[in-house]
KEKE-3310 file (N, C-alpha, C; in steps of 0.2 Angstrom, whole numbers, plus 5000, padded with zeros to 4 digits):
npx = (5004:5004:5009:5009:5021:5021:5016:5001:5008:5012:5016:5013:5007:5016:5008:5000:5005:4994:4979:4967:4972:4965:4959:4951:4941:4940:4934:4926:4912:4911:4922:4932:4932:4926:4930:4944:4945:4940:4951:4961:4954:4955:4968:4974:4979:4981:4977:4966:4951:4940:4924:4919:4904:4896:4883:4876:4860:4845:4847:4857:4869:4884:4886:4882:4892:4904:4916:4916:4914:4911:4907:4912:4908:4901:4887:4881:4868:4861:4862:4874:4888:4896:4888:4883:4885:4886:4879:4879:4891:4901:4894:4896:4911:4910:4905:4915:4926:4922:4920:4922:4930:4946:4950:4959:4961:4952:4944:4937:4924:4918:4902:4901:4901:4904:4912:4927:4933:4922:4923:4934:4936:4926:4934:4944:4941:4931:4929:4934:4946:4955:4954:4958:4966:4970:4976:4977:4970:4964:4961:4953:4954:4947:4954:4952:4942:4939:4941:4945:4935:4923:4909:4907:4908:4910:4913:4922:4933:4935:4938:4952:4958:4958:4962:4978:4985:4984:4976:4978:4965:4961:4969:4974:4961:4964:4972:4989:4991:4979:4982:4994:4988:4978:4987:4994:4982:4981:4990:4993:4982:4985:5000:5017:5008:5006:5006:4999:5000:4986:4977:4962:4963:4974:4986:5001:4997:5006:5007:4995:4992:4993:5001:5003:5001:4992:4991:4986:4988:4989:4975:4969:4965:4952:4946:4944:4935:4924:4918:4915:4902:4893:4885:4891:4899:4890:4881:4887:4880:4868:4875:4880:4870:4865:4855:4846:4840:4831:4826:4817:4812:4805:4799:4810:4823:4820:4830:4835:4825:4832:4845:4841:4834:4848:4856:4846:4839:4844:4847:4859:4862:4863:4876:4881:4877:4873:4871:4859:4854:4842:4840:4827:4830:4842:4848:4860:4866:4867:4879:4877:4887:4889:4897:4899:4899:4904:4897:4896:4891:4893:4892:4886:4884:4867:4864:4851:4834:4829:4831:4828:4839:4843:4851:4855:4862:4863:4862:4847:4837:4826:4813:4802:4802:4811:4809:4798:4802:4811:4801:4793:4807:4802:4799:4787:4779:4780:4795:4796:4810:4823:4822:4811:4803:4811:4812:4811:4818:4822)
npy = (4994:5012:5024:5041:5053:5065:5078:5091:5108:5123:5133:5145:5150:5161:5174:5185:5201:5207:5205:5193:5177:5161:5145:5130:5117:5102:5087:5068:5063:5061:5059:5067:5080:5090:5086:5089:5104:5105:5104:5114:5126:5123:5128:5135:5148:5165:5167:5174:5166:5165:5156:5147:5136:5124:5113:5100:5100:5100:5104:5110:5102:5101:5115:5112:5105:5108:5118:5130:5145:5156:5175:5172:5162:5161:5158:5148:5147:5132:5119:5114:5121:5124:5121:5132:5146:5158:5174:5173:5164:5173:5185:5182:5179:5192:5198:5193:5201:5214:5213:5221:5220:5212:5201:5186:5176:5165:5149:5137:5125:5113:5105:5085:5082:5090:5097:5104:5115:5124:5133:5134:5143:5154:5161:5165:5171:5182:5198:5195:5188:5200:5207:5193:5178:5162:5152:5136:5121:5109:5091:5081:5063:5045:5034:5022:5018:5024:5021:5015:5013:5022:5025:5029:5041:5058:5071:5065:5062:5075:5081:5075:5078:5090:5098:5103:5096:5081:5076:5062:5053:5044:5033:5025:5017:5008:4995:4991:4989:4994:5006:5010:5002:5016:5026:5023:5025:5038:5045:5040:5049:5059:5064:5066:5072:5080:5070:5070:5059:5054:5055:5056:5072:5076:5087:5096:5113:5123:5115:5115:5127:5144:5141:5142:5135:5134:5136:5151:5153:5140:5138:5146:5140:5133:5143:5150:5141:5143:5154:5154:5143:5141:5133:5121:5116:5115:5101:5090:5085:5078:5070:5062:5057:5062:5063:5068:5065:5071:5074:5076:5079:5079:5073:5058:5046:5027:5016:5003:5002:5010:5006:4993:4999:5005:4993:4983:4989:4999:5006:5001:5011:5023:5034:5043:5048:5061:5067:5076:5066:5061:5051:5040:5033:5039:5053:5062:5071:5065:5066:5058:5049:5042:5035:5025:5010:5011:5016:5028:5034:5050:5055:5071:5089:5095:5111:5116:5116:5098:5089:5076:5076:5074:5070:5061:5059:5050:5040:5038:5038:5031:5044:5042:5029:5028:5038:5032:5022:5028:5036:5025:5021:5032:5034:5031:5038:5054:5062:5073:5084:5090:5105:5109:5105:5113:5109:5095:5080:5071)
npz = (5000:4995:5005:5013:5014:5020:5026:5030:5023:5033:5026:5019:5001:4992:4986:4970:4964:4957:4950:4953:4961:4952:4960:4951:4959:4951:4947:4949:4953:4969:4972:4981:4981:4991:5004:4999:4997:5009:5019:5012:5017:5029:5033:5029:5037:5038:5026:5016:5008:4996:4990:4979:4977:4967:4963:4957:4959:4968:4981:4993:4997:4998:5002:5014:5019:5022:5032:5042:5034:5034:5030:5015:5009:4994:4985:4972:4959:4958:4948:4934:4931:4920:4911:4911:4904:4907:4913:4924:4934:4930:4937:4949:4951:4951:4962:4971:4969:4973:4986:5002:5011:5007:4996:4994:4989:4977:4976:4968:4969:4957:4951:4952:4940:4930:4915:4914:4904:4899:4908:4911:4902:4902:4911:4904:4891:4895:4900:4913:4910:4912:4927:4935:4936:4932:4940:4943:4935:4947:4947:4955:4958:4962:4969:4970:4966:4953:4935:4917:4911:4918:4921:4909:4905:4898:4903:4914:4908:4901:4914:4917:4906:4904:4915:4926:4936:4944:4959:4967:4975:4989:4991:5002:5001:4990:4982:4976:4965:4958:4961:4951:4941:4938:4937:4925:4916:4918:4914:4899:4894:4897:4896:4907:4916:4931:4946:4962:4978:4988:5004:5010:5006:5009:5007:5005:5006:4997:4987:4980:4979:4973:4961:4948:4936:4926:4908:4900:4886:4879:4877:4867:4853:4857:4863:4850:4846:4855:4852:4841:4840:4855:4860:4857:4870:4877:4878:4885:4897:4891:4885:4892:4900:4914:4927:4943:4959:4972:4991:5003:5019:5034:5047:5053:5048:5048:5055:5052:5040:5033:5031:5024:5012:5006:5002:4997:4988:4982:4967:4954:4946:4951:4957:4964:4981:4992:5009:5024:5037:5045:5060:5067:5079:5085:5091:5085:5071:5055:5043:5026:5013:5000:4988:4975:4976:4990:5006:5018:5035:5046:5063:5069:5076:5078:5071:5067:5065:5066:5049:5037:5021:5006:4991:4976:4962:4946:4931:4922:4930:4941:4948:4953:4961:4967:4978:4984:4989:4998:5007:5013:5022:5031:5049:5058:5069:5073:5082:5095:5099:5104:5098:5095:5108:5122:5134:5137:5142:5131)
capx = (5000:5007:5010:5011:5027:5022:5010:5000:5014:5011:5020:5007:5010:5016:5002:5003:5002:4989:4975:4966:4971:4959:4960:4946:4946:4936:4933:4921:4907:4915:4932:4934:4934:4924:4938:4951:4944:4940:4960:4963:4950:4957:4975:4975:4983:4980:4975:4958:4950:4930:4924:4909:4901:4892:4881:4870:4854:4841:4849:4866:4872:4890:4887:4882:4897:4910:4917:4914:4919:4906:4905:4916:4905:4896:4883:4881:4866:4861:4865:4880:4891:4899:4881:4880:4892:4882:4881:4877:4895:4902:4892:4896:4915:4912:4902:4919:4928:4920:4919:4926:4936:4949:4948:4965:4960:4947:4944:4928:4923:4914:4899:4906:4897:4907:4917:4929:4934:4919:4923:4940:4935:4924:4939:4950:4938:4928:4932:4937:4955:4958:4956:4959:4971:4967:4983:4975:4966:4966:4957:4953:4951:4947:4960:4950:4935:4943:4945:4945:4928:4923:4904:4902:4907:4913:4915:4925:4939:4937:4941:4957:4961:4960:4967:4982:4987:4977:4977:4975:4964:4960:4975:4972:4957:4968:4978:4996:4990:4975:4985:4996:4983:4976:4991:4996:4977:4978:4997:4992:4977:4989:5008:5019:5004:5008:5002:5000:4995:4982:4973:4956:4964:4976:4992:5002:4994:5011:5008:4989:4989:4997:5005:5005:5002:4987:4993:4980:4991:4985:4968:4969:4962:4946:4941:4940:4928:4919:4916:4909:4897:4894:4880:4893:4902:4884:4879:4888:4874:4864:4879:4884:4864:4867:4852:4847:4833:4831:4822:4818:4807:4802:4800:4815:4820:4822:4837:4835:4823:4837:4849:4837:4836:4854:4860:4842:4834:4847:4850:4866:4862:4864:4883:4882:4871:4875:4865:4862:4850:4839:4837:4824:4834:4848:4848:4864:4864:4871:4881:4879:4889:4888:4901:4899:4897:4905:4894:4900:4890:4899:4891:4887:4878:4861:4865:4845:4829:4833:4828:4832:4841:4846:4850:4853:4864:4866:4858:4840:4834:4816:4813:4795:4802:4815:4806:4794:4807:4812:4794:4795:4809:4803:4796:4780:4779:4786:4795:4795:4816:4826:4822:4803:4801:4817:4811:4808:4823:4826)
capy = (5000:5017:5029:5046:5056:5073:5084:5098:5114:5130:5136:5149:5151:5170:5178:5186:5208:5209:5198:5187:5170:5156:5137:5127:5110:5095:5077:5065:5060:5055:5057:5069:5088:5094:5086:5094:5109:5107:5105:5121:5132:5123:5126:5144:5153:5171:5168:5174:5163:5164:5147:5146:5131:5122:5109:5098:5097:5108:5105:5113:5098:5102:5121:5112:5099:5113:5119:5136:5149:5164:5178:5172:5158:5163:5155:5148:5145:5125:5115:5113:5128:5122:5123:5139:5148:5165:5180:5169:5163:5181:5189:5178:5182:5200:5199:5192:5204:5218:5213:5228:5216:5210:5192:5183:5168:5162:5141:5135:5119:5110:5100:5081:5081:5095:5098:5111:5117:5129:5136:5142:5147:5159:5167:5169:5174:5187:5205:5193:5189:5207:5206:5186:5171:5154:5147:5129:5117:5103:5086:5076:5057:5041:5030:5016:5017:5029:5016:5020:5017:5026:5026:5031:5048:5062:5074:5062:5061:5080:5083:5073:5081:5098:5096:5105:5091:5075:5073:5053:5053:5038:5028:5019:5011:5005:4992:4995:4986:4997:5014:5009:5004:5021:5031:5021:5025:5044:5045:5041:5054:5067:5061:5069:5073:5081:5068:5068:5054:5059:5050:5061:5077:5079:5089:5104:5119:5124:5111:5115:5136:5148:5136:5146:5129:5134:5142:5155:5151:5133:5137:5148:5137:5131:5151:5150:5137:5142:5159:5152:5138:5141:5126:5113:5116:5112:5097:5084:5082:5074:5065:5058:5058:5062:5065:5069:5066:5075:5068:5079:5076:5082:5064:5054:5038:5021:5015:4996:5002:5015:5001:4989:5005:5004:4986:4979:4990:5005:5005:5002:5017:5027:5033:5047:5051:5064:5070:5076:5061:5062:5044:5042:5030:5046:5061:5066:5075:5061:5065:5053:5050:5038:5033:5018:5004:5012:5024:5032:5039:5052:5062:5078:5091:5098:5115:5119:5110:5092:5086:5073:5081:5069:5069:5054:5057:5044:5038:5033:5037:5031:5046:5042:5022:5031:5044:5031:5018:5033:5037:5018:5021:5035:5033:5030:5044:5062:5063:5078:5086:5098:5112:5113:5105:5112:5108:5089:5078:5071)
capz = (5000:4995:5012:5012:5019:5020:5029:5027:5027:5036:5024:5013:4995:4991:4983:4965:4964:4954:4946:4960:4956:4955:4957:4950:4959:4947:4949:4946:4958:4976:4971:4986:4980:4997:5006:4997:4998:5018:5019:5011:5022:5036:5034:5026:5040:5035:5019:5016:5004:4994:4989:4974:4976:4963:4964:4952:4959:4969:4986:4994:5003:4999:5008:5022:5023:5022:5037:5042:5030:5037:5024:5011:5006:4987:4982:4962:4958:4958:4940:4932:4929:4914:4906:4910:4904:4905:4918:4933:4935:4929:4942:4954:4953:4952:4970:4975:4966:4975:4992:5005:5012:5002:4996:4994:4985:4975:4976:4965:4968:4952:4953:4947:4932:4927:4911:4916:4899:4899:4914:4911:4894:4905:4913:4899:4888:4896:4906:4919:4909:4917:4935:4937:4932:4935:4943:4942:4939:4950:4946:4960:4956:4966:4966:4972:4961:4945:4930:4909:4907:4922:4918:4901:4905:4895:4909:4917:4904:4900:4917:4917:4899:4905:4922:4925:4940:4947:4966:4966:4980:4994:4990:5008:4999:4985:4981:4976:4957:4955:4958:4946:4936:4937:4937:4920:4911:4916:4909:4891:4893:4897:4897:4911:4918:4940:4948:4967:4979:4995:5008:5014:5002:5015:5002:5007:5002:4994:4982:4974:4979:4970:4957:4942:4930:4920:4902:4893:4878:4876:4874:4860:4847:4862:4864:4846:4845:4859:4853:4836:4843:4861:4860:4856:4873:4883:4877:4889:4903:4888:4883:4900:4901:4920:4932:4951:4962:4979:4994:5009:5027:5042:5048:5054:5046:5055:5052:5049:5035:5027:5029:5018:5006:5005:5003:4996:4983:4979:4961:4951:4942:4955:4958:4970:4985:4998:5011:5031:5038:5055:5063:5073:5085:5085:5093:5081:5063:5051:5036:5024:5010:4996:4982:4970:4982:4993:5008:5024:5040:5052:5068:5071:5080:5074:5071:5065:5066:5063:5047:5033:5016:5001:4984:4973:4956:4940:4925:4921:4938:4943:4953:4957:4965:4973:4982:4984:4995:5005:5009:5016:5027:5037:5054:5059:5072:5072:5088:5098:5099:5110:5096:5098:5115:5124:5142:5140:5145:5126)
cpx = (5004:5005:5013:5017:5027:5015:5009:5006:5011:5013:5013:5009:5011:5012:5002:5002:4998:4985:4972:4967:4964:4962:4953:4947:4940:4938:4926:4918:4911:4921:4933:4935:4932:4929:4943:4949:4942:4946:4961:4962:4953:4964:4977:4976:4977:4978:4969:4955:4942:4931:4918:4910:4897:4889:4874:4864:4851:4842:4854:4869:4880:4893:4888:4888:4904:4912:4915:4917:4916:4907:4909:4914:4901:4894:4882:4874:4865:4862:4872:4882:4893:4893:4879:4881:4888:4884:4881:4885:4899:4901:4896:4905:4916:4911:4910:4925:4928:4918:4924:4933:4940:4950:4956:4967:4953:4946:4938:4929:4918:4909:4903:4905:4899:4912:4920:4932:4930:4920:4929:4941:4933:4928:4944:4948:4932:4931:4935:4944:4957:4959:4957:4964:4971:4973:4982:4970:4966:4961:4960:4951:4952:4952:4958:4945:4935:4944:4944:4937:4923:4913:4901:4904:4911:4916:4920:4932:4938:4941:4949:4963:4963:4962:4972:4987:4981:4979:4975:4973:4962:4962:4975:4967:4958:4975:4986:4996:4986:4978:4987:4993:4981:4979:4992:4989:4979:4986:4997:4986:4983:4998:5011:5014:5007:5003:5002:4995:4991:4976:4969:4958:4970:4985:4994:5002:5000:5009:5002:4988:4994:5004:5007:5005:4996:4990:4989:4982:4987:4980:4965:4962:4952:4940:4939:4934:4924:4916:4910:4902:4899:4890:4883:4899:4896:4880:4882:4885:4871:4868:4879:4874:4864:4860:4853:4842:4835:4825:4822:4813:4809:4803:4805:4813:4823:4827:4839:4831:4827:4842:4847:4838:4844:4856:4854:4839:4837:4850:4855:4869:4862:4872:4886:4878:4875:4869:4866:4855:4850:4837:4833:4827:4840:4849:4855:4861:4870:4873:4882:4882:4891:4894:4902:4896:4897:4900:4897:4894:4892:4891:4891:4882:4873:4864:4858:4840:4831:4828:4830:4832:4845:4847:4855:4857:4868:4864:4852:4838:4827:4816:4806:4796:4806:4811:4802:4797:4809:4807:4794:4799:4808:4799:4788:4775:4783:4786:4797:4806:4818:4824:4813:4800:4808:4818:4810:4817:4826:4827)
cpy = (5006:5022:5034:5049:5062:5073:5089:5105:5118:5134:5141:5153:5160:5173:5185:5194:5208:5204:5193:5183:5165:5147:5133:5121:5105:5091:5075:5064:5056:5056:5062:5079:5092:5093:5089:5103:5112:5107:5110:5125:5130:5125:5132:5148:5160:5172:5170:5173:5166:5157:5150:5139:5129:5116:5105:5095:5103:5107:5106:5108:5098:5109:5117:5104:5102:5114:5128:5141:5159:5166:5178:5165:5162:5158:5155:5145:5135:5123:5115:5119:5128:5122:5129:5146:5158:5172:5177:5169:5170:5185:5187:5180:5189:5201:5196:5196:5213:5220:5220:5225:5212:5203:5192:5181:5166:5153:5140:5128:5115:5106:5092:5078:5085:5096:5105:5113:5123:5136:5140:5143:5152:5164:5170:5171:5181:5193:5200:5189:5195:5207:5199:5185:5165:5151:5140:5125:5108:5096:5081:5066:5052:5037:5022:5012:5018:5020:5019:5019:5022:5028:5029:5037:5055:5066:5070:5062:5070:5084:5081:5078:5088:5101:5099:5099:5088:5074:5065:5050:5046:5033:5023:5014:5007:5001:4996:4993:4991:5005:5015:5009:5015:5029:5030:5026:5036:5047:5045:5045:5060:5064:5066:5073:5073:5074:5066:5064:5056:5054:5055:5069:5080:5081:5096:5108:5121:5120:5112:5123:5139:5145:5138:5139:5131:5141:5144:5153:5145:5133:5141:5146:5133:5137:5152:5148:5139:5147:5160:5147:5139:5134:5121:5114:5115:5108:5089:5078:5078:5068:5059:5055:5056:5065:5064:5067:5067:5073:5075:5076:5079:5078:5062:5048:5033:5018:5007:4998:5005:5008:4997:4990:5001:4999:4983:4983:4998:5003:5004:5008:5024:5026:5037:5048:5053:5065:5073:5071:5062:5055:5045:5037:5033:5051:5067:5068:5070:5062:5060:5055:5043:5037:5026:5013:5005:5017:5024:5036:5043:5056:5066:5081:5094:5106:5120:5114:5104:5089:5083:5077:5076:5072:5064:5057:5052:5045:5035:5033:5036:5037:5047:5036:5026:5035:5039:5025:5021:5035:5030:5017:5025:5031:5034:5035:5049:5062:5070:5077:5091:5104:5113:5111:5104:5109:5100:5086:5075:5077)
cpz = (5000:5003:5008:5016:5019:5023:5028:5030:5027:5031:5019:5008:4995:4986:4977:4968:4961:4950:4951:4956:4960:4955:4957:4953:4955:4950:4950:4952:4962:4975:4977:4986:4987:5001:5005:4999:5008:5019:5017:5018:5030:5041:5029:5029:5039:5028:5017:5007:5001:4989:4984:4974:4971:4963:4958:4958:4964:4976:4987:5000:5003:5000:5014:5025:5023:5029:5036:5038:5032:5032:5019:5006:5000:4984:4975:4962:4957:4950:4939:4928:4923:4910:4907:4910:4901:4911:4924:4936:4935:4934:4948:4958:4954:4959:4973:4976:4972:4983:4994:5008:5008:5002:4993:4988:4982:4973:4972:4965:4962:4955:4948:4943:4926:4923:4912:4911:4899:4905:4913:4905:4898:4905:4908:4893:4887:4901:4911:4917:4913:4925:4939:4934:4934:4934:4942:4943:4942:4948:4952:4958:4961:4963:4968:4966:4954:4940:4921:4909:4912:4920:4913:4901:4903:4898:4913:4914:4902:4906:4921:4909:4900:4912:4920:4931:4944:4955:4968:4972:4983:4993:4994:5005:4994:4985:4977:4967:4956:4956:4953:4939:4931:4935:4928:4915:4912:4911:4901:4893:4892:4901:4900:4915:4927:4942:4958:4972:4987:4998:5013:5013:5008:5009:5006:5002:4996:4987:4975:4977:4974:4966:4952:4935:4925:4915:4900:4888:4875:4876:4871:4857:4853:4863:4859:4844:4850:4855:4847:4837:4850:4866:4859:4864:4879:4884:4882:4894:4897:4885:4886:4898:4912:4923:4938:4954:4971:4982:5001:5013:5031:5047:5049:5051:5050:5053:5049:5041:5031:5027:5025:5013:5003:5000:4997:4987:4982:4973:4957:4947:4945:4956:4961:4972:4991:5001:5019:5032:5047:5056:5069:5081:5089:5088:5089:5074:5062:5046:5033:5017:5005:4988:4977:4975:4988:4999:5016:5027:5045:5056:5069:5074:5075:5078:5069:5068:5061:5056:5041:5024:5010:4994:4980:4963:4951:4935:4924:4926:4939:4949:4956:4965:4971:4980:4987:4992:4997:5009:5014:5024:5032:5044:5055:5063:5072:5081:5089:5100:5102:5107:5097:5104:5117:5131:5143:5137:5139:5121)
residu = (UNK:UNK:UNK:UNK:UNK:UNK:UNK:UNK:UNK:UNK:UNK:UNK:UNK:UNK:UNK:UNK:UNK:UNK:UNK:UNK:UNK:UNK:UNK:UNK:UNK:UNK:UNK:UNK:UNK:UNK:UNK:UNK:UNK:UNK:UNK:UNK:UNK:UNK:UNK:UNK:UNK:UNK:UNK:UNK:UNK:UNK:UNK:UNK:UNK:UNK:UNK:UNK:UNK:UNK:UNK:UNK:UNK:UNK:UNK:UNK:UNK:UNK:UNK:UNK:UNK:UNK:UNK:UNK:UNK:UNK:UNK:UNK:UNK:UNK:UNK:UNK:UNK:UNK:UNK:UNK:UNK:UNK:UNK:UNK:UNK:UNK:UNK:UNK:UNK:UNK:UNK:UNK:UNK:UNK:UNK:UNK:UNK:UNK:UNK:UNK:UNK:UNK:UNK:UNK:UNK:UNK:UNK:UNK:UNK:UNK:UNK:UNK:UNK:UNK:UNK:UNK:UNK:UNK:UNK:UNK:UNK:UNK:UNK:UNK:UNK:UNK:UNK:UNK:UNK:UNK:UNK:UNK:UNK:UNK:UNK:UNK:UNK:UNK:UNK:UNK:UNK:UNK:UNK:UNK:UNK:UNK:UNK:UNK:UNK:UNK:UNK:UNK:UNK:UNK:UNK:UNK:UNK:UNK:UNK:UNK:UNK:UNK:UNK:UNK:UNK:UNK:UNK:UNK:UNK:UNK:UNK:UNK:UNK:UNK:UNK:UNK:UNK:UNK:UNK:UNK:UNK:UNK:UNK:UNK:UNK:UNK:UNK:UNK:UNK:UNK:UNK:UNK:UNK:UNK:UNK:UNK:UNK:UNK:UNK:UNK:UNK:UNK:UNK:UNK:UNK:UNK:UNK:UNK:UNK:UNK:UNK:UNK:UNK:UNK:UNK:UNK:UNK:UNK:UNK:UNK:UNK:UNK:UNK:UNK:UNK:UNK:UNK:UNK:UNK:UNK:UNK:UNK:UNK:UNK:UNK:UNK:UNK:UNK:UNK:UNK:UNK:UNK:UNK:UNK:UNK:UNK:UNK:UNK:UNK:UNK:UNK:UNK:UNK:UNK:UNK:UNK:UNK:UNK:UNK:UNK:UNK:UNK:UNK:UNK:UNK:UNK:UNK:UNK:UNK:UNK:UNK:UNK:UNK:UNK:UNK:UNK:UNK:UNK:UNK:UNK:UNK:UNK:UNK:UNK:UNK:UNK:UNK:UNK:UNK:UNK:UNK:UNK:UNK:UNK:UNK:UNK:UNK:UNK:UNK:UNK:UNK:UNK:UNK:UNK:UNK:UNK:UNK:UNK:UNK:UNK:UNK:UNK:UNK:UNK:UNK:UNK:UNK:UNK:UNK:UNK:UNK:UNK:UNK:UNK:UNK:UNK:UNK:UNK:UNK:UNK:UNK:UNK:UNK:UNK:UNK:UNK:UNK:UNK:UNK:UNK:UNK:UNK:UNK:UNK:UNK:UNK)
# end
């Protein structure tokens, strides 16, 4: 098994005079980008950082699994940025642009359905060539799960193609064959291609801040084509043919019956599901997190009224059954909780 020998360094990149830079970070569904970007915000000193989140679908579950970032969070509209390669994302920078207080850094996390071609066509294309430069972009991949055919996905291999360096994430969960493997397939996509190896995004800043690896040069001949056809750079969703379905409640669920869900009657077609999840056997707030076969609950406190928050992206998604076996799992009774009866003993 590959082991890491390095820690995150204190050390914080020296910051350009002019031009905020940006680093975009990609990766496919699960690969780990929330992660990596929590390692940033957590280990950025004095750095004052703004984050765009982006997210395919109509819930913000990778706001709420951030760490705290108070006013420096900017919200992107929900879908896929890269389809929307219009004012929305434009504005978005200038609001960060224009803060009173000076922002440092700009990080934009992609949703991971996202072809980032379109994106830094954006910046090197529009008024915001002048007051930006997109230092890098980073592409996060599973090292355990990541293979060539990788689900059929065009975004997947765009975001390796256009990648400036690959973070080759949860190597722990990975054989010493299957890195290899992975290491070998992304190599012929993009020969000499950075590639560095990381267990829970854990890299020293030094290594993915203020890097200076992304060349405006090389994408010349990409600005051209966009600026002629702008419609053949946002057809990939239809390619991939990627859908979501989103699942809320008020309701706690039982937990033998979401374990059922899980194991019994979650579809293969399913390939990401995040979520915050209320058990009614629990008095914590559950983050769940779901990756190919693989899924992941952690503890935490309820910071609001408790209640459950899903969303569910693949291909060919029945979002009537789905909804319909979450309905299933909930519980039978709404129990009474510290937030609207504070005085009773649960």
């Amino acid at each position: 098994m590959t082991r890491l020998n390095y820690t995150l360094s204190d050390a914080l990149p020296s910051l350009p005079k002019s031009g905020m830079p940006v680093t975009i970070i990609t990766g496919f569904l699960g690969s780990g980008k929330t992660t990596l970007l929590n390692q940033i915000l957590q280990n950025k000193d004095n750095l004052k950082i703004a984050v765009l989140v982006n997210e395919f679908g109509d819930i913000n579950i990778d706001e709420q699994l951030l760490i705290s970032v108070e006013s420096d969070m900017v919200e992107l509209d929900n879908g896929c940025i890269c389809c929307t390669i219009n004012d929305s994302l434009v504005d978005a920078v200038y609001r960060v642009l224009e803060r009173e207080s000076k922002v440092d850094y700009l990080v934009i996390e992609t949703t991971g359905i996202a072809d980032p071609l379109p994106i830094i066509i954006t910046f090197l294309s529009t008024e915001l060539k002048f007051l930006t430069r997109v230092d890098a972009v980073i592409t996060v991949v599973d090292a355990a799960a990541f293979d060539a055919k990788h689900f059929d996905s065009q975004a997947a291999l765009s975001q390796i193609r256009y990648g400036d360096m690959v973070i080759l994430n949860k190597i722990d969960l990975a054989t010493e064959d299957k890195i290899s493997e992975v290491k070998a397939f992304i190599e012929n996509i993009k020969p000499g291609f950075r590639i560095l190896p990381s267990e829970y995004g854990k890299v020293p800043l030094a290594l993915v801040l203020d890097i200076g690896l992304t060349q405006a040069d090389d994408y010349q001949g990409e600005i051209s084509e966009f600026r002629r056809d702008k419609s053949a750079f946002n057809n990939h969703l239809a390619n991939d043919g990627f859908s979501f379905v989103s699942f809320t409640s008020d309701r706690p669920l039982e937990i033998e019956k979401f374990e059922h869900f899980l194991t019994e009657q979650l579809s293969n077609n399913i390939f990401r599901a995040k979520g915050i999840l209320w058990f009614q056997e629990s008095p914590a707030r559950h983050i769940f997190q779901l990756s190919g076969p693989r899924y992941d609950l952690q503890d935490a406190e309820w910071t609001s009224q408790p209640k459950n928050e899903l969303v569910f992206i693949g291909r060919n998604l029945d979002e009537s059954l789905i909804k319909q076996q979450l309905d299933d799992c909930l519980a039978g009774l709404i129990l009474p909780n510290k937030f609207s009866l504070p005085n009773l003993p649960w």
